[in-house]
C-alpha positions as CSV (number, residue, x, y, z in Angstrom):
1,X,-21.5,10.3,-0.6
2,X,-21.7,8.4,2.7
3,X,-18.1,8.0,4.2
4,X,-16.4,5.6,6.6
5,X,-14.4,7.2,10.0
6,X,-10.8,5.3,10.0
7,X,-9.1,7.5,12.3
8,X,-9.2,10.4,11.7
9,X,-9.6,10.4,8.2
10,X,-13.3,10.6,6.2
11,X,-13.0,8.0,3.4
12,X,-15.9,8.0,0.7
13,X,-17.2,4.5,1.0
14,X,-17.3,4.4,-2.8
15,X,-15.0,4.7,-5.0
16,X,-13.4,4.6,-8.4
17,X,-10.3,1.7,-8.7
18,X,-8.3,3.1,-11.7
19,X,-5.9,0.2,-12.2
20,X,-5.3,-0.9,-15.8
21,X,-6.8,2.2,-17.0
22,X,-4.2,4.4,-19.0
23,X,-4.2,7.6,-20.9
24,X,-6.6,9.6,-22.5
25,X,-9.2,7.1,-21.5
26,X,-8.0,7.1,-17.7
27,X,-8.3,10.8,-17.8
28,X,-11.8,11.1,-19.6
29,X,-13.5,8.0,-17.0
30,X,-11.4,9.9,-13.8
31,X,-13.5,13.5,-15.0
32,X,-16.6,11.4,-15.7
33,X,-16.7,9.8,-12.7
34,X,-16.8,12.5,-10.7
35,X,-19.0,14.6,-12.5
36,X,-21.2,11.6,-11.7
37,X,-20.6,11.8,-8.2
38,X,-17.5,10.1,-7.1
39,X,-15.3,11.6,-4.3
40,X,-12.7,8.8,-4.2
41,X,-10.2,8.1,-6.8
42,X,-7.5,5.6,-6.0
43,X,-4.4,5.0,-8.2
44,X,-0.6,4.0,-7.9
45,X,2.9,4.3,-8.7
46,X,2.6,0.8,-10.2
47,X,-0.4,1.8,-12.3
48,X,1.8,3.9,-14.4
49,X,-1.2,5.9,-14.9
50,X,-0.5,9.2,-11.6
51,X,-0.7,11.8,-14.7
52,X,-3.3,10.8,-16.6
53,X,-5.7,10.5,-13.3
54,X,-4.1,14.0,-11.9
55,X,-5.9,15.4,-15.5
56,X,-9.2,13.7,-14.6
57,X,-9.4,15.1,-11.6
58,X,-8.7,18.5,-13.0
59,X,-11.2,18.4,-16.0
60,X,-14.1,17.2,-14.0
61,X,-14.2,21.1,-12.6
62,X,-14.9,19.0,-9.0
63,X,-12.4,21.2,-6.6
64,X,-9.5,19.2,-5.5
65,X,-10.4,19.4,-1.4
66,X,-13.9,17.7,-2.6
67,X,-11.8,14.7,-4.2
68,X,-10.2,12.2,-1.6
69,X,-7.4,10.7,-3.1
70,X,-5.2,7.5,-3.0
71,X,-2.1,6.9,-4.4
72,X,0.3,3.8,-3.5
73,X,4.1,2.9,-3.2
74,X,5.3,0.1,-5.0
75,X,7.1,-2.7,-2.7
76,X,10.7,-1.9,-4.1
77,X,10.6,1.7,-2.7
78,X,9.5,1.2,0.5
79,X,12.7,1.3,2.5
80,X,14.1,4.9,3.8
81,X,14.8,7.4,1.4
82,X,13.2,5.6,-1.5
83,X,9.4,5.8,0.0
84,X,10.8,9.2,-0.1
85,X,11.2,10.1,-3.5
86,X,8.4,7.8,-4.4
87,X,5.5,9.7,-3.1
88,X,7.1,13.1,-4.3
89,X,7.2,11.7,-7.9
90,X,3.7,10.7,-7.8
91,X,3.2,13.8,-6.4
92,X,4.9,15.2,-9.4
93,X,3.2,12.7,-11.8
94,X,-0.4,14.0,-10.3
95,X,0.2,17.4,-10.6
96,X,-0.6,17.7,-6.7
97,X,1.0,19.0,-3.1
98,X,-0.4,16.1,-1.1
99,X,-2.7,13.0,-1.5
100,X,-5.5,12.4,0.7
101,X,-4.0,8.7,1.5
102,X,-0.7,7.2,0.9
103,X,-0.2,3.2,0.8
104,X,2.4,1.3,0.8
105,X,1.3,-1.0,-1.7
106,X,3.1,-4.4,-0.8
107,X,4.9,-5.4,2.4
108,X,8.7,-6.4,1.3
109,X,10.1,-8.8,3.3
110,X,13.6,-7.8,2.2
111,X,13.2,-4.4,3.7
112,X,12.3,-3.9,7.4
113,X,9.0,-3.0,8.3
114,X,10.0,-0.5,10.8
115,X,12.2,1.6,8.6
116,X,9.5,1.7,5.8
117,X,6.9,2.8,8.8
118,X,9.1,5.8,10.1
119,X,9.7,6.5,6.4
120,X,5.6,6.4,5.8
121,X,5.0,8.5,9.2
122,X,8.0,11.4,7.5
123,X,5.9,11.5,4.2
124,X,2.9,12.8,6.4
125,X,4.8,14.8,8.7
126,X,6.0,16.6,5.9
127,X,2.1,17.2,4.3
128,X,2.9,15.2,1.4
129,X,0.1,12.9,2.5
130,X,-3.2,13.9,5.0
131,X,-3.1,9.8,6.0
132,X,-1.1,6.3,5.6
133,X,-2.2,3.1,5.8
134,X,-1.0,0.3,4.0
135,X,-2.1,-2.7,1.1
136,X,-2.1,-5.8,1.1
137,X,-0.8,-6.5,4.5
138,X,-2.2,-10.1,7.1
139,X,-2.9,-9.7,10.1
140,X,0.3,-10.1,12.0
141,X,2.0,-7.5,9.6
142,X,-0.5,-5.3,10.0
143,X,-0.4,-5.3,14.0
144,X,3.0,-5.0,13.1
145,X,3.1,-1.8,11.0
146,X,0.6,-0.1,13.7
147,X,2.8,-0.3,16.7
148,X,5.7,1.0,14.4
149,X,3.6,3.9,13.3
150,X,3.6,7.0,15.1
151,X,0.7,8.5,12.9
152,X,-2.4,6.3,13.3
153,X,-2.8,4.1,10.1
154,X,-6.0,4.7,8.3
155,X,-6.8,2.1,5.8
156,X,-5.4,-1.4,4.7
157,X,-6.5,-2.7,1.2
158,X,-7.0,-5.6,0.4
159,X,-8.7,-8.0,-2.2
160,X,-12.6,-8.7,-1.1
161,X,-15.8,-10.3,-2.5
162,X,-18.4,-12.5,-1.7
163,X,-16.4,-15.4,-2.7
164,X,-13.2,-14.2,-0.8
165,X,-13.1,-14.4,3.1
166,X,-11.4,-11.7,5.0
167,X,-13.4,-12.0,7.7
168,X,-10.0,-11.9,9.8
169,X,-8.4,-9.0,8.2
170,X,-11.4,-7.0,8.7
171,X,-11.6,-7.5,12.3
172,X,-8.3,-6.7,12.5
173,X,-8.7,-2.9,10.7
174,X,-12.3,-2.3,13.1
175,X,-9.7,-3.1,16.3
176,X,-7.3,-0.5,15.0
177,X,-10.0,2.3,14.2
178,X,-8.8,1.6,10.1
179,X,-10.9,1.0,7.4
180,X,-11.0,-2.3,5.0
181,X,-11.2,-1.1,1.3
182,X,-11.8,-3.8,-1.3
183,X,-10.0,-4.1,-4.4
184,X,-11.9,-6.4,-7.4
185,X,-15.1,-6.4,-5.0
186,X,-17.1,-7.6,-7.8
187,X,-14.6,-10.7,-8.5
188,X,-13.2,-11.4,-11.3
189,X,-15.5,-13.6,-13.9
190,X,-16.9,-16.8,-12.3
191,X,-20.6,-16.8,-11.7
192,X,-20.8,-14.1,-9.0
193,X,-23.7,-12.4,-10.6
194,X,-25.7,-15.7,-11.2
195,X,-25.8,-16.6,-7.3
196,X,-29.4,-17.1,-5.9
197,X,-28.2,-14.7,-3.1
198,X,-27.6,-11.8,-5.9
199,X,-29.7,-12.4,-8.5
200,X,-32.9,-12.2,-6.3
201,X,-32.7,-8.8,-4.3
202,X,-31.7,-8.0,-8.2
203,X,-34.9,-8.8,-9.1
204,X,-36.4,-7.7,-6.0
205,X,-35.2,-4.1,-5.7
206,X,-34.8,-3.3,-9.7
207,X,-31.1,-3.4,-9.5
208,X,-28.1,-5.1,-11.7
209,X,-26.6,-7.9,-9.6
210,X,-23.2,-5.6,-9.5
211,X,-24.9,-2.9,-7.8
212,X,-26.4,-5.6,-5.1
213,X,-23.0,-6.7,-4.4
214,X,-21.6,-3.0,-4.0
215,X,-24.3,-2.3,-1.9
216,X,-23.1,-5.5,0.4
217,X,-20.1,-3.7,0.9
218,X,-20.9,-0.6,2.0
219,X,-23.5,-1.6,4.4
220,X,-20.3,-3.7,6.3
221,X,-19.1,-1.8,9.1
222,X,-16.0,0.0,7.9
223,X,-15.2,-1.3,4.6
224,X,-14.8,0.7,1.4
225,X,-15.0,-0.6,-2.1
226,X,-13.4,0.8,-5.3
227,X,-14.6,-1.0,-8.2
228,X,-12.6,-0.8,-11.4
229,X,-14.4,0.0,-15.0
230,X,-13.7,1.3,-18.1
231,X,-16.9,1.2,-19.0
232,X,-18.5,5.2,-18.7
233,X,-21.7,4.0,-18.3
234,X,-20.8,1.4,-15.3
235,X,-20.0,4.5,-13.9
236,X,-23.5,5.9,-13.6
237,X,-24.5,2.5,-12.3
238,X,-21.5,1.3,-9.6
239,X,-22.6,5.0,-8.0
240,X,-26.4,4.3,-7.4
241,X,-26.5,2.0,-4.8
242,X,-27.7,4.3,-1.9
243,X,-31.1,4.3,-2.3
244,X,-32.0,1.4,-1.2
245,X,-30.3,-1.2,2.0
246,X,-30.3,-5.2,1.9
247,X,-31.9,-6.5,5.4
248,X,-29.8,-8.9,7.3
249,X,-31.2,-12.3,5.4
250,X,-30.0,-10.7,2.3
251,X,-26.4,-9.8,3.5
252,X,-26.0,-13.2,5.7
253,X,-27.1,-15.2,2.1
254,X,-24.0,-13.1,0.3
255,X,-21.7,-13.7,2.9
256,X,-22.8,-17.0,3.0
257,X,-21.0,-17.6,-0.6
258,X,-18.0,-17.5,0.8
259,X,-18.1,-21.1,1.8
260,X,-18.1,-22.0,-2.3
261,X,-14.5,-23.1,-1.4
262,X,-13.0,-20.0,-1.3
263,X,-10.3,-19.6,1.0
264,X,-9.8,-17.7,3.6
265,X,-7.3,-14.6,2.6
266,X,-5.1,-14.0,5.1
267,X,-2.0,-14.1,2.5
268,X,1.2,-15.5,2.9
269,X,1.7,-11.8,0.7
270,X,4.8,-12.4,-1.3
271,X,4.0,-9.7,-4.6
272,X,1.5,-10.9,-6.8
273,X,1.8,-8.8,-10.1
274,X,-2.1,-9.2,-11.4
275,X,-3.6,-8.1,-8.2
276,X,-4.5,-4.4,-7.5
């Protein structure tokens, strides 16, 4: 699996989004996935689903230090002492020592950036987590939370599609050596797939429109996306996207959708509950 250099820290540049996903079924499309292939699993407190992914990763038979994994604080626990506890009960939940990255999910403006940065760098210090980052964070915050971080900050994840411009946001993360990973990267409904600009290298290179869009991801320079399925077989197919590479014309025409009237997504970031 190719990877993306964020400071330090080697981050699959494809990966498996486990959001919604619970139970027995979370567990069984965690272990298939990475029997498949996968090397990045990303979950969160919020998901209420640490356990069941902590059993995926364990049934695959994949060795835990070939697995990098995510896991996120929720916005209400991000202050001192609570982002704390929080990432030692996921670790609990998980059934692991550490977690390749910890995120603070949301920024809360009720609790001061600072103190949930010094609180982020202790979790690492103390090898609870390899690398921090954060979700969901604009620009300014995010210039913010790196000056108040002693620990570089790896990754800042966001929501990103063709029809969703975060053209600022990702310039921000290549300027602080971090990686942009999309959540929902093939949108949500709408006619995505259906696009000129996706339907033909579909057609052209014998590939599902999905898999086009995917592969318009990971050829962006530092950007990682974890689509979400709960479909087994969408596994097989989300993954095989590295044989073949869109040529400039191709990526320009999907970027290009962006101007559909889609906004541009530096948020104003107060918690939005259906969002990864």
């Amino acid at each position: 699996m190719q990877t993306v250099e964020a400071n330090g820290a080697s981050i699959p540049v494809l990966g498996m989004g486990t959001w919604t996903l619970k139970g027995q079924a979370c567990t069984e499309l965690v272990s298939q996935a990475l029997k498949v292939g996968y090397r990045h699993i990303d979950t969160a407190a919020a998901y209420d689903n640490e356990e069941a992914v902590g059993e995926g990763i364990r049934a695959s038979g994949v060795k835990r230090e070939e697995v990098f994994l995510t896991t996120k604080v929720w916005w209400t626990d991000i202050g001192g002492g609570d982002l704390e506890r929080s990432a030692e009960d996921s670790l609990a939940r998980l059934g692991f020592e550490h977690v390749d990255l910890l995120l603070i999910h949301w920024p809360n403006p009720n609790v001061d950036l600072a103190e949930s940065m010094q609180a982020l760098n202790r979790v690492r210090a103390g090898g609870l987590a390899r690398h921090i980052g954060v979700s969901n964070f604009p620009t300014a915050l995010l210039a913010e939370a790196v000056r108040f971080s002693d620990a570089p900050l790896v990754a800042n994840q966001v929501e990103y599609h063709p029809f969703l411009n975060q053209d600022r946001v990702h310039e921000a993360c290549r300027s602080a050596g971090m990686a942009m990973v999309s959540y929902c990267p093939l949108a949500r409904g709408g006619d995505l797939f259906s696009q000129p600009a996706v339907a033909g290298p579909a057609a052209r290179y014998g590939k599902t429109p999905a898999q086009i869009v995917l592969r318009w991801h990971t050829q962006q320079d530092g950007v990682v996306a974890i689509p979400r399925t709960s479909n087994p077989g969408r596994l097989v197919e989300n993954a095989d996207i590295f044989d073949f590479s869109l040529d400039a014309g191709e990526m320009g025409a999907i970027s290009a959708l962006r101007q559909r009237g889609s906004r541009i997504c530096d948020y104003d970031f107060s918690p939005v509950w259906d969002r990864g």
